[in-house]
C-alpha positions as CSV (number, residue, x, y, z in Angstrom):
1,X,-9.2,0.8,2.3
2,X,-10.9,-2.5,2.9
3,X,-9.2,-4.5,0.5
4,X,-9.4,-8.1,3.2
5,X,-13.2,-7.8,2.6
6,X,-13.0,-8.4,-1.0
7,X,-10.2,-11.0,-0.4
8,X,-11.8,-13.0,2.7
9,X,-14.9,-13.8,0.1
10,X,-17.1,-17.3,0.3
11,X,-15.8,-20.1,-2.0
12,X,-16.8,-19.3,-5.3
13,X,-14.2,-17.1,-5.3
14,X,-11.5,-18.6,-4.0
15,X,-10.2,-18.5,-7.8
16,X,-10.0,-14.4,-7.2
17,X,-7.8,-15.2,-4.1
18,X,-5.6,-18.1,-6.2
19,X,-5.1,-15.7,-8.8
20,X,-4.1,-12.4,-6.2
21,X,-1.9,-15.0,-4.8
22,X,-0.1,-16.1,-8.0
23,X,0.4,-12.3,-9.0
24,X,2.5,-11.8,-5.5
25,X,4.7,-14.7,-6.4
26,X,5.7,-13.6,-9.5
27,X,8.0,-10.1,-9.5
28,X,8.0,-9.0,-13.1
29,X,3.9,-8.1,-12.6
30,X,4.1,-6.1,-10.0
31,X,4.7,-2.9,-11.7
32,X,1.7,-3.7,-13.6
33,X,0.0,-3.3,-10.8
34,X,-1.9,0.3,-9.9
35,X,-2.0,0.8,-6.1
36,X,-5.6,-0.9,-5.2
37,X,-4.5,-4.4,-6.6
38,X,-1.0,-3.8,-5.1
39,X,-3.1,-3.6,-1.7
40,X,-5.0,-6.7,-2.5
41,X,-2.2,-9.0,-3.4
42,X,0.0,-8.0,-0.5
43,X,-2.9,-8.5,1.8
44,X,-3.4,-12.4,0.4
45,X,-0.1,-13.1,0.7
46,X,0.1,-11.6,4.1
47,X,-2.8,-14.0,5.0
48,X,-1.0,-16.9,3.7
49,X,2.4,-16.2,5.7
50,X,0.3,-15.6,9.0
51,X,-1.8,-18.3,8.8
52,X,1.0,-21.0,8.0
53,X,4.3,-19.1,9.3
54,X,5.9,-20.8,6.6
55,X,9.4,-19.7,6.5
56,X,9.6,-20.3,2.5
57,X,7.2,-17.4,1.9
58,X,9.2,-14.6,3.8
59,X,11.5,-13.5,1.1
60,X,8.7,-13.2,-1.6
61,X,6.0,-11.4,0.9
62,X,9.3,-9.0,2.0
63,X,10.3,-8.2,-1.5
64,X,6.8,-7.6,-2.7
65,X,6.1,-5.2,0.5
66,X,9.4,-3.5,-0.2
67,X,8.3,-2.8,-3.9
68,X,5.0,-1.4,-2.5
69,X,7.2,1.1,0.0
70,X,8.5,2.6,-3.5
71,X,4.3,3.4,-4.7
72,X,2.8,3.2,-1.3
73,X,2.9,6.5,1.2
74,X,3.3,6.3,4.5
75,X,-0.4,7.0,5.3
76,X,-1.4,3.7,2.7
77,X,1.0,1.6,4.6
78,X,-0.1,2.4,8.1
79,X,-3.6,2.3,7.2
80,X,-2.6,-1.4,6.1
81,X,-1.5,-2.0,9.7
82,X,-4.2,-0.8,11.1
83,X,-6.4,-2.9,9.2
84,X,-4.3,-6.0,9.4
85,X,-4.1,-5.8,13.3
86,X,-7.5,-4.9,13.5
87,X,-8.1,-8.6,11.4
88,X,-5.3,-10.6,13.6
89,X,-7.3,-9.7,17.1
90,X,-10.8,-10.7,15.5
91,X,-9.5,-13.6,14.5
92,X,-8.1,-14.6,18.1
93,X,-4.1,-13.7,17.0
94,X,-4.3,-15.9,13.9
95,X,-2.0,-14.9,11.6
96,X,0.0,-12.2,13.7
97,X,3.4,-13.2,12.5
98,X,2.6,-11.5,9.5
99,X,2.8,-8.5,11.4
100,X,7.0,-8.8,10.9
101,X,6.6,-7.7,7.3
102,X,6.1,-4.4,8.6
103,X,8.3,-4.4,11.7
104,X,11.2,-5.6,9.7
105,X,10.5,-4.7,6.3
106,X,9.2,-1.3,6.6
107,X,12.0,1.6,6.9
108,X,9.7,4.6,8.5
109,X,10.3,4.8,12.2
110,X,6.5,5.4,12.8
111,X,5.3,2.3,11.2
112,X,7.9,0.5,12.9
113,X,7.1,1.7,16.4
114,X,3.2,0.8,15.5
115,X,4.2,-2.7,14.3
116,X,6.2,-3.6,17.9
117,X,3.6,-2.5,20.0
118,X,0.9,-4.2,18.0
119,X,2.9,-7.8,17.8
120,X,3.7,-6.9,21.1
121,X,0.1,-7.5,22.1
122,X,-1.2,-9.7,19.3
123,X,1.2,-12.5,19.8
124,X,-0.1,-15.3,20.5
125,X,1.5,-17.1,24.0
126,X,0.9,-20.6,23.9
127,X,4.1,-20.6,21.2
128,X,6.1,-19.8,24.8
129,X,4.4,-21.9,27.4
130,X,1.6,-19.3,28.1
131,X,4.2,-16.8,29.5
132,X,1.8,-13.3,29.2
133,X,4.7,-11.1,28.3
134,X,6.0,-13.6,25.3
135,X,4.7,-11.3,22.7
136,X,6.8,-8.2,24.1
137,X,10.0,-10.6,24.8
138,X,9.5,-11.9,21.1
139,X,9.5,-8.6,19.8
140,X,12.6,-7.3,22.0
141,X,14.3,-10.4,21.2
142,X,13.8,-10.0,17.4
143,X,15.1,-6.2,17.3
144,X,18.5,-7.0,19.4
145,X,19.3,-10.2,17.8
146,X,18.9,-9.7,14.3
147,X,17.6,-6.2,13.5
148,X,21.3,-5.0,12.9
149,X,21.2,-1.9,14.5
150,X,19.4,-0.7,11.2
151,X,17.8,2.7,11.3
152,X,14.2,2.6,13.6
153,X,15.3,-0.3,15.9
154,X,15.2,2.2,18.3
155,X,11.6,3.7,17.1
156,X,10.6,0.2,17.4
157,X,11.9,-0.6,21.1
158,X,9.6,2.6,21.5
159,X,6.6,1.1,20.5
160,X,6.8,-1.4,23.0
161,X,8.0,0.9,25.4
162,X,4.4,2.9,24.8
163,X,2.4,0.2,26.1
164,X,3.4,1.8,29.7
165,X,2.8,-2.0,31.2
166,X,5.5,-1.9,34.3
167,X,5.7,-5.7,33.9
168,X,7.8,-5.0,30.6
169,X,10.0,-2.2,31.6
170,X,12.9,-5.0,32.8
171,X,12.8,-6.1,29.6
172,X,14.1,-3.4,27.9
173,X,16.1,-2.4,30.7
174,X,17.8,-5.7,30.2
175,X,18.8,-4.4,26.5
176,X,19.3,-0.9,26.7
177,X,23.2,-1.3,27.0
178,X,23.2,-3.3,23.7
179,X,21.9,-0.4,21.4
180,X,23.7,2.4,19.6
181,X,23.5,5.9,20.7
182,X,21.0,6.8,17.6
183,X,18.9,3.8,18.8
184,X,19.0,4.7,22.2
185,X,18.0,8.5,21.0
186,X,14.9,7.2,18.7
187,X,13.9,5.5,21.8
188,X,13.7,9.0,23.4
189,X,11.2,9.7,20.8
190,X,8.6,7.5,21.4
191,X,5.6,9.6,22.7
192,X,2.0,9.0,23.4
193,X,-1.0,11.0,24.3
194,X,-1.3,8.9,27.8
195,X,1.6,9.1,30.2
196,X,2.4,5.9,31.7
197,X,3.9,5.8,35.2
198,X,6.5,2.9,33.4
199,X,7.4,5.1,31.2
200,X,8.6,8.1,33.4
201,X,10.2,5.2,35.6
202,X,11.9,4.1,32.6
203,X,13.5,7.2,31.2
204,X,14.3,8.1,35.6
205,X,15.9,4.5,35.9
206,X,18.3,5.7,32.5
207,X,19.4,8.8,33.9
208,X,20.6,7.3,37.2
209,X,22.3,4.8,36.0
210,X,24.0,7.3,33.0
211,X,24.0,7.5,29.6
212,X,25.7,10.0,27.1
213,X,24.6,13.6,27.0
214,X,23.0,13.7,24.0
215,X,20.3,11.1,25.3
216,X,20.2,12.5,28.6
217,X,19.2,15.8,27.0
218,X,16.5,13.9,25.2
219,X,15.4,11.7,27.8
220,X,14.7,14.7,30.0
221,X,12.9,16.6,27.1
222,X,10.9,12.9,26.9
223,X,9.7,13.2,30.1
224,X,9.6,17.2,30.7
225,X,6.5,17.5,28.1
226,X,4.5,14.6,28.8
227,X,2.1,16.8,30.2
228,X,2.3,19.2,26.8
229,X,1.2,15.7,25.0
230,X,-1.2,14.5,27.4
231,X,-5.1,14.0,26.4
232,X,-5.9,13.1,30.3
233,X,-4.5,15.5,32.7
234,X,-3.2,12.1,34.9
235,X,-0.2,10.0,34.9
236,X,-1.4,6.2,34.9
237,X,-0.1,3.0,36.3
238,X,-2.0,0.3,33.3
239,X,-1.5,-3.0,33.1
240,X,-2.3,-4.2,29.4
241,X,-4.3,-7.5,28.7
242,X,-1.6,-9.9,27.0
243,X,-2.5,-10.9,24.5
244,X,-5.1,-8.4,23.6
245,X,-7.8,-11.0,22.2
246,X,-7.6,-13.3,25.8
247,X,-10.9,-11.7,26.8
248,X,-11.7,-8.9,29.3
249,X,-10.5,-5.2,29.2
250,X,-7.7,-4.9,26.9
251,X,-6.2,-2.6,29.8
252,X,-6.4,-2.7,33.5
253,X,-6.2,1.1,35.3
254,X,-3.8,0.4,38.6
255,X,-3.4,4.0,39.6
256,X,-4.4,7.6,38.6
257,X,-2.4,10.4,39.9
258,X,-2.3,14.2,38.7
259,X,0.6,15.5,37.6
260,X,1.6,17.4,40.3
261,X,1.0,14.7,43.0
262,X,3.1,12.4,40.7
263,X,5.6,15.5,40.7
264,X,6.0,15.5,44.0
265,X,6.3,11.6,44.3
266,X,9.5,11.7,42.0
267,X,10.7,15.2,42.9
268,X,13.4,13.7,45.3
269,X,14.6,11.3,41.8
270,X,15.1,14.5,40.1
271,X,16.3,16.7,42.9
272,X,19.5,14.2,43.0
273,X,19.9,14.5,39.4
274,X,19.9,17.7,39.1
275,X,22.3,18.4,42.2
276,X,24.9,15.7,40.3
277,X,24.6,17.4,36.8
278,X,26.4,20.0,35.1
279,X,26.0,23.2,33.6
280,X,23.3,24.2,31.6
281,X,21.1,22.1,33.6
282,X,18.1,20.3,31.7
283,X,16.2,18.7,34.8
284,X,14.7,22.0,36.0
285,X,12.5,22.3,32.5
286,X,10.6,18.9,34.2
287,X,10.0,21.1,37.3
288,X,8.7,24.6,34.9
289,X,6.6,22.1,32.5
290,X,5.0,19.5,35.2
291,X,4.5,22.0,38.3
292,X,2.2,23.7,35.6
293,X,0.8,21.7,33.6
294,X,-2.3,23.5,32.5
295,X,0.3,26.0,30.4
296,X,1.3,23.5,28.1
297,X,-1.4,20.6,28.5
298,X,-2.1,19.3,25.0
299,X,-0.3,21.5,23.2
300,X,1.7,19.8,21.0
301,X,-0.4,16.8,20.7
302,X,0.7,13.2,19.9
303,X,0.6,10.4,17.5
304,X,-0.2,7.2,19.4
């Protein structure tokens, strides 16, 4: 799908774009529609709402996405945010609070996970005074404050949790007492094929300070097969280029260690965990998976 190619067209047919436009604005067309056109229309009106941020379109541009959740798979709408991302960091963040249509909009877990970790680094900060971490604290903020506890706020807080940047593990830290159990178990979820030294610290940093047993089950599964998901045999200490599109690397490697160095550099975490938790113990399937690694490494694979 590369429907913003024949949208973003030279002037003569800026009438094509008027007219995709005037479609999205009016509902009782929509089911008119077939799927291609659907694609086109949303993607004009998601130009429009990114470009201006004009508060007045939201409604329209979520009601229109929502109807296209009821035609549109899964696959069609992530390939959407893929595409408009992709669009946002060419164009030096313009447009990126279009991105919310998906993050708040959307009602799969996975899409919303990929919409907070690419606002998260497409924001643009000069709306906050330049602060680098303004797109992740914009996103966190958003989710706590008027997200509603809705299924897949916690998918989300685990998108922004994959970007494995150190710098923004207080920030969730700061919120993880204000979500539900089901939020704080989606976050347990989150997975990516690189594992992030602020990750593990994350989920270690939960479990010492205690959480229900439900999510300390999962948090321990989270971290036991990090190396089954792996695609480098290392766990790395990153520090991401905020916003993406500033210029340079779009991530910085601090540290590489191997999994059973980093073992042995948290084994003392886990030791006192273990020694303080009841019975059937979890923490020692940490100590079977990482201590050999090359049993499980990329087995199961991952999706980010």
């Amino acid at each position: 799908m590369a429907f913003f190619k024949q949208v973003k067209k030279p002037s003569q047919d800026m009438d094509d774009c008027e007219h995709l436009s005037n479609l999205g604005d009016d509902p009782e067309v929509w089911e008119d529609l077939d799927d291609e056109e659907l694609k086109q229309v949303i993607g004009v009106k998601f130009i429009e709402y990114g470009a201006t941020q004009d508060g007045a379109r939201i409604p329209g541009l979520f009601a229109l996405y929502r109807h296209a959740m009821e035609r549109l798979e899964v696959s069609e709408r992530r390939e959407m945010l893929t595409e408009f991302s992709g669009m946002i960091e060419q164009n030096g963040g313009l447009g990126h609070m279009g991105l919310m249509m998906f993050l708040v909009a959307d009602t799969d877990p996975g899409i919303r996970s990929s919409a907070a970790l690419s606002l998260s680094v497409l924001y643009d900060p000069s709306q906050e005074g330049q602060d680098e971490l303004a797109g992740p604290r914009f996103v966190i903020h958003n989710l706590i404050n008027y997200d509603g506890g809705d299924p897949g706020q916690g998918a989300a807080l685990g998108g922004v949790l994959l970007l494995g940047d150190k710098r923004i593990i207080p920030l969730l830290a700061e919120v993880w007492d204000d979500l539900s159990e089901e939020a704080q178990l989606e976050m347990t979820a989150a997975k990516s094929g690189f594992v992030s030294e602020g990750v593990v610290e994350f989920w270690l940093d939960r479990l010492e300070e205690g959480c229900s047993e439900s999510v300390f089950g999962s948090a321990v599964a989270a971290i036991a097969k990090m190396p089954a998901i792996a695609q480098v045999p290392f766990v790395l200490d990153v520090e991401r280029l905020l916003p993406a599109y500033a210029g340079g690397e779009p991530m910085k490697l601090l540290r590489r260690t191997s999994f059973a160095d980093y073992l042995e550099e948290i084994r003392p975490r886990l030791e006192a965990l273990e020694a303080e938790e009841s019975e059937p113990k979890v923490i020692p399937r940490i100590f079977e998976i990482w201590e050999n690694p090359e049993a499980l490494f990329g087995a199961f694979g991952a999706e980010n």
